[in-house]
N, C-alpha and C positions, 0 to 999 in steps of 0.2 A: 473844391473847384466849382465855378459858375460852371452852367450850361457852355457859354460862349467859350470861356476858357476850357473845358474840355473839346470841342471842338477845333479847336485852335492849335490844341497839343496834339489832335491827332491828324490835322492838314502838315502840321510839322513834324509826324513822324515817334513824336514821343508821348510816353504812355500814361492817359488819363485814369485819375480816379478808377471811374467806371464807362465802359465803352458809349459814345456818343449814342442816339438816337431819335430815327423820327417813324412817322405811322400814316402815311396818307390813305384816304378813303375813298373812293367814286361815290357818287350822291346814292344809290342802290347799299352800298354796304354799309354807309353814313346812317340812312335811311333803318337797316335792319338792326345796326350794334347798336342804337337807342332805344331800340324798341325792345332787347333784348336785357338790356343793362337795367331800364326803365326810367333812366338818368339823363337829361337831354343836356344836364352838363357834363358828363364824361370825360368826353372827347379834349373838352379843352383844358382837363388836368390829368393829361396822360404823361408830362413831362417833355414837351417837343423841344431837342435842342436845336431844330433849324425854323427859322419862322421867314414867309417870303413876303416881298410885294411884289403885284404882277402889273404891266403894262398892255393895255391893251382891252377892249371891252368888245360884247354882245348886244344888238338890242334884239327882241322879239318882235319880229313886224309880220301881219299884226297878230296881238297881241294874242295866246292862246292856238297860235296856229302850228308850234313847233318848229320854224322855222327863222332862225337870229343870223344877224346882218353883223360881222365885224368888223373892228376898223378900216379896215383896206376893204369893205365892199362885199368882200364874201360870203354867201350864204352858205348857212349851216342846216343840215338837215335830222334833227335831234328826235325826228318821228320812230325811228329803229331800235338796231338795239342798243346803239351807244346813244346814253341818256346826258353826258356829263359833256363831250366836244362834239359829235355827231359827223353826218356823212358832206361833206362839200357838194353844193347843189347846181352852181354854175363857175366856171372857169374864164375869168377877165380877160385876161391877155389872150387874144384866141387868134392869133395869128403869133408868129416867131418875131416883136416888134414891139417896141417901147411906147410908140407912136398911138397906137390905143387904149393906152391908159395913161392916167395921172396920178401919181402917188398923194396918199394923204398928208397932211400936213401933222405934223409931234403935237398931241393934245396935252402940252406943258403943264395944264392944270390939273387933269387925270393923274399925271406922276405925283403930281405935287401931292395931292390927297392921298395916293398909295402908299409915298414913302412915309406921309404924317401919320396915316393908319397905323402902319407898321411899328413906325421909333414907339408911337404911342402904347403898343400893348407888346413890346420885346421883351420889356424885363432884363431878364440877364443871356437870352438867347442870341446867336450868331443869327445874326441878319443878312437876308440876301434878294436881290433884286431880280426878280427872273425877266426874260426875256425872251419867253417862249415862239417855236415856231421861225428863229432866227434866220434863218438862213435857205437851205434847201426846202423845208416845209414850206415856208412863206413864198417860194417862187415857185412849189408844184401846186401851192393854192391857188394861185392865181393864176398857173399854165396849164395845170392838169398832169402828173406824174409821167405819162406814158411820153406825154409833148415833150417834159423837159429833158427826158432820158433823152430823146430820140435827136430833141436841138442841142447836146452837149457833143452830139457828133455832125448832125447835117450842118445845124447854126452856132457854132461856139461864140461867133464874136453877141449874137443877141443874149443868150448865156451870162455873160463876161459883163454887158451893158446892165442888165435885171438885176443880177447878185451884187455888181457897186450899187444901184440905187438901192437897195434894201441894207447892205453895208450903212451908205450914207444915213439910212433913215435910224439904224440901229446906233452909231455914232452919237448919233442929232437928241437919244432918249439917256445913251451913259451921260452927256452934259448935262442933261437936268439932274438925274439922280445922284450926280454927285457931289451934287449942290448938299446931301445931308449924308449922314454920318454913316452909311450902311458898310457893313464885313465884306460882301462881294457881289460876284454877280454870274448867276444861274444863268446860262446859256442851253434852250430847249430844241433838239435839231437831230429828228431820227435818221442816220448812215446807214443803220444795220436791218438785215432780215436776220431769219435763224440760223442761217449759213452764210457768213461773208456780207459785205457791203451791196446794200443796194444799187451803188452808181461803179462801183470797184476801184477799187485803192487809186489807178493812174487818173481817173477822171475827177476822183474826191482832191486828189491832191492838186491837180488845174483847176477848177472851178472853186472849191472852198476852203481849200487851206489860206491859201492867202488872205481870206477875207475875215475867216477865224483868228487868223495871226492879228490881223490889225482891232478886231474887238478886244482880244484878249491883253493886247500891247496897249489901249486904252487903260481897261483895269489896271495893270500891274503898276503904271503910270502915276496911279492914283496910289497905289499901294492897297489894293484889293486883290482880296484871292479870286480866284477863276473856277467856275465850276460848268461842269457840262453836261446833260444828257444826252444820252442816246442810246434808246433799246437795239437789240438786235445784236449779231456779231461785229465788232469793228478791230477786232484785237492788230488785225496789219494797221489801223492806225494810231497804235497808241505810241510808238514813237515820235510820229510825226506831233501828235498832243503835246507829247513831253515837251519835245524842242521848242514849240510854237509858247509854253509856259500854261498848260494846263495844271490845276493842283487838284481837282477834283471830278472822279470820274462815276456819272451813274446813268445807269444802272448796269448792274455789277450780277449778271443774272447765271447762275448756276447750271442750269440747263443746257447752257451754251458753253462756258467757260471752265475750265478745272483751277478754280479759283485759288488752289491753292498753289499751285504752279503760277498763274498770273501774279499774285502776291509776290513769289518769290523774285522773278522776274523785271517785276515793276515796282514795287512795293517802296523801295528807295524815291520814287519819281513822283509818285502818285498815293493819293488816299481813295480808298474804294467807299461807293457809299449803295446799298443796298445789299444784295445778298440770300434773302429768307422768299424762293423761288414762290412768285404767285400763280406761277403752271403747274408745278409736280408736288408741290407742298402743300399751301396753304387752304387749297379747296379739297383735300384728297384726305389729311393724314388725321389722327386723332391731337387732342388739346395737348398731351403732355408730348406727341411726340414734336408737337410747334416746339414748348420748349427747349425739348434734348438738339433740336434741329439750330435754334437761334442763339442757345448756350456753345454749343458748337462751335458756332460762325463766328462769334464775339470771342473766344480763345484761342481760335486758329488765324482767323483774318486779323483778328484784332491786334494779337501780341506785339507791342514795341508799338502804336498807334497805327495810324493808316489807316483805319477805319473808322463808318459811320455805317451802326447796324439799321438794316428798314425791309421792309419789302424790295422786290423788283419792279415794283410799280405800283401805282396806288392801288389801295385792293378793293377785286370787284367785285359784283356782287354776288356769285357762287362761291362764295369763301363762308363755312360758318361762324358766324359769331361767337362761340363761343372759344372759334380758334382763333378770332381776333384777340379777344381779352386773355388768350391764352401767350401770344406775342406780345401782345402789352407788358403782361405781369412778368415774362421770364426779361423784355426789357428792365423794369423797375424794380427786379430783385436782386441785379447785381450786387 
């Protein structure tokens, strides 16, 4: 089986060759498993069966200063300790009002060049179009988290007004991208804390199901699979996922979840993708017991498909290297 085709067979539930997989990095662990391997090619023949394009850019202003401007205006503050997305430095919409800002306009040519990147170096890998920051993120960046919490109760109808326009603008980027031939499309959008939903089930299901249904009823449309992030607990919404026609759920984090009860569960509905805990595993345990831990997961989670094995999120950079290449190798030895 191709890469894509074992992915494929296990978004539909039936059982690949060998269990799918992918390996992402924060630029910190990027940084140390080259340096370690000694190989600055490595990385890019580790076998990844999912490869994305992303929408959406940073500039550095100025330049040297730590501090990048994203499409929608945003300043990022990259001086800390997260080196890869950083801390949000000002907050746009500063009043509960549309009226103060102007949305960007879709940089057509940006996608253009993403998805040409992509088709260009796929190969035989499932392709998918992320669109990170979708939804809820994209409106507490530009309201500030605490505001949008607090306007989903004082000011719902401003709420309601912010999430269509960000809707629309997400809409306005599936059109372009599916001008070319991509598998589907990665939808980036954290719900969860460690315990239960940030906004809590009755408010996620008024405020962004709906607006989720309607990206995701875009895909299907096309005849794209759906894929979704979001760290955190969200398990009270995985039905709601189901119905709205999610096919892909990640991150699939162990610490939080008894994964193999969710499997059972859900397992019919959904394909889980992550798994190999980057909080109680990956920084903590020795190289062979990555292994025992990711052989595991691939014959529990995996059996009958529904799975894609990976981290719970890209790995940071307290994670040793050598228990990277130690997850590598028990991927690659299926």
């Amino acid at each position: 089986m191709t890469r894509r085709e074992r992915v494929i067979a296990a978004i539909n539930h039936r059982q690949p060759d060998i269990c799918p997989y992918t390996v992402d990095l924060t630029s910190q662990a990027y940084e140390r498993l080259v340096d370690y391997v000694g190989d600055p090619g490595y990385v890019e023949r580790i076998g990844q069966h999912i490869l994305a394009a992303h929408y959406g850019w940073k500039v550095e202003n100025p330049p040297g200063s730590g501090y990048w401007r994203d499409h929608f205006g945003v300043v990022w503050n990259k001086n800390g300790v997260d080196k890869d997305i950083g801390v949000v430095e000002n907050y746009l919409i500063s009043e509960p009002t549309l009226a103060v800002y102007e949305f960007p306009k879709v940089d057509v040519d940006a996608i253009r060049r993403s998805c040409e990147a992509l088709l260009a170096t796929s190969h035989d890998t499932f392709t998918v179009f992320n669109i990170g920051f979708s939804m809820f993120e994209r409106a507490w960046t530009l309201r500030g988290m605490e505001n949008l919490l607090v306007d989903m109760v004082s000011e719902p109808s401003f709420v309601h007004d912010l999430l269509d326009a960000i809707c629309e603008f997400n809409l306005c980027v599936m059109e372009e991208v599916l001008k070319y031939p991509i598998d589907g499309f990665m939808f980036g959008d954290d719900w969860g804390q460690q315990r239960g939903t940030i906004m809590g089930a009755p408010h996620w299901r008024e405020f962004l199901k709906p607006r989720m249904k309607r990206l995701y009823e875009r895909a299907k449309q096309a005849g794209k699979y759906v894929l979704q992030h979001s760290c955190g607990d969200i398990h009270e919404l995985l039905p709601d996922l189901i119905e709205i026609g999610l096919d892909v759920y990640q991150t699939f984090q162990p610490e939080i979840y008894d994964v193999k009860a969710v499997k059972r569960e859900f397992g019919r509905d959904l394909t889980f993708w992550g798994g190999i805990s980057t909080q109680r595993v990956l920084p903590w345990v020795t190289p062979e017991e990555v292994k025992k831990v990711a052989r595991e997961m691939i014959a529990t989670v995996g059996e009958g498909g529904g799975y894609i094995a990976a981290p719970t999120h890209s790995i940071p950079g307290d994670v040793p290297p050598a228990n990277i290449v130690a997850l590598i190798e028990a991927f690659q030895s299926q």
